[in-house]
VEXDREN-2710 file (C-alpha; in Angstrom, 1 decimal):
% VEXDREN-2710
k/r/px/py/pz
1/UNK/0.0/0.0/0.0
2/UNK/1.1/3.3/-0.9
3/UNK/2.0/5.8/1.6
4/UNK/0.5/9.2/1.7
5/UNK/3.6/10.9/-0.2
6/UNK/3.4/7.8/-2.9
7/UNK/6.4/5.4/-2.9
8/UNK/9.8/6.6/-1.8
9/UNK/12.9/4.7/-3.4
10/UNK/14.8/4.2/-0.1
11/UNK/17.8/3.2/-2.0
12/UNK/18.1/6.3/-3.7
13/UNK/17.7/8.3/-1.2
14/UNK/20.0/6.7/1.3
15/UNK/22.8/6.7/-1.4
16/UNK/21.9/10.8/-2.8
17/UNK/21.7/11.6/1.2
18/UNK/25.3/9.6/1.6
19/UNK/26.9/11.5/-1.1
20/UNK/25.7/14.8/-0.1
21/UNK/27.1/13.8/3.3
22/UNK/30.4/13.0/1.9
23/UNK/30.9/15.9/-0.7
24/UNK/30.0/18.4/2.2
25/UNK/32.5/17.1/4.2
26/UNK/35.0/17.0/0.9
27/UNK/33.9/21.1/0.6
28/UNK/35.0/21.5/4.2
29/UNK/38.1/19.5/4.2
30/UNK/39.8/21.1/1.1
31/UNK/38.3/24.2/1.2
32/UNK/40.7/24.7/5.1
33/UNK/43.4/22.9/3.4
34/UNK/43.0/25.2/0.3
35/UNK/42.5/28.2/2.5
36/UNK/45.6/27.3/4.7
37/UNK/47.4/27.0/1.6
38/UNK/47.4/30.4/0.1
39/UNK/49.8/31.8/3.2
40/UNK/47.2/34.3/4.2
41/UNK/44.8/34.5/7.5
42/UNK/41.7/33.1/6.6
43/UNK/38.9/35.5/8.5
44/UNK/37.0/33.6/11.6
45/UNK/33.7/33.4/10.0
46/UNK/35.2/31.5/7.1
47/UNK/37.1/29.0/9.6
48/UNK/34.0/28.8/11.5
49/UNK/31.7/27.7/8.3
50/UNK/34.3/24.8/6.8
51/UNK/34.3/23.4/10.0
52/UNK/30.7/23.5/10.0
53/UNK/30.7/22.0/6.6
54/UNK/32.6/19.0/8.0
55/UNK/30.9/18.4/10.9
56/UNK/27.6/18.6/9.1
57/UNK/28.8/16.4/6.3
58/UNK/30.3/13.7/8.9
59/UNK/26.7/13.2/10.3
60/UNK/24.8/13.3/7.6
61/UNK/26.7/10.6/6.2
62/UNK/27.1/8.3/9.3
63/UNK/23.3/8.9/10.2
64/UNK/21.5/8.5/6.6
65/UNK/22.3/4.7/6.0
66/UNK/20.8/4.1/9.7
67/UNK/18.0/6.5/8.9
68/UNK/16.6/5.7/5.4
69/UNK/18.1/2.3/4.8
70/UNK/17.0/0.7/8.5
71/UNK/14.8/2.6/9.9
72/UNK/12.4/4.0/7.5
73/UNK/11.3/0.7/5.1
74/UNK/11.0/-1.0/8.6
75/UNK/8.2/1.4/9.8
76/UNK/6.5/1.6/6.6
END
């Protein structure tokens, strides 16, 4: 039986949510290396947001394939 939003692809959307996980974390990673690179001071803000970026993208990616590909089809 379908569900009220139709039928979601859980596979594809475990996968697309893994991915966006890892290239945050990809954005964050070599966008300080990239930064610490150039020789210059990179302003607080800008520290503060590729951090961010990596954190973010860590959890997204360890928590998705729990979320959508184990715990979602077994409640439907």
């Amino acid at each position: 039986m379908a569900g009220r939003y139709g039928n979601v692809d859980y596979a594809t959307l475990t996968r697309r949510s893994f991915l966006l996980g890892v290239a945050l974390f990809a954005i964050g990673g070599l966008g300080g290396t990239a930064a610490g690179a150039t020789g210059g001071p990179l302003p607080g803000w800008e520290q503060t947001l590729l951090f961010d970026l990596e954190l973010v993208g860590l959890v997204i990616a360890l928590v998705t394939p729990f979320l959508f590909g184990i715990v979602l089809p077994l409640t439907e």
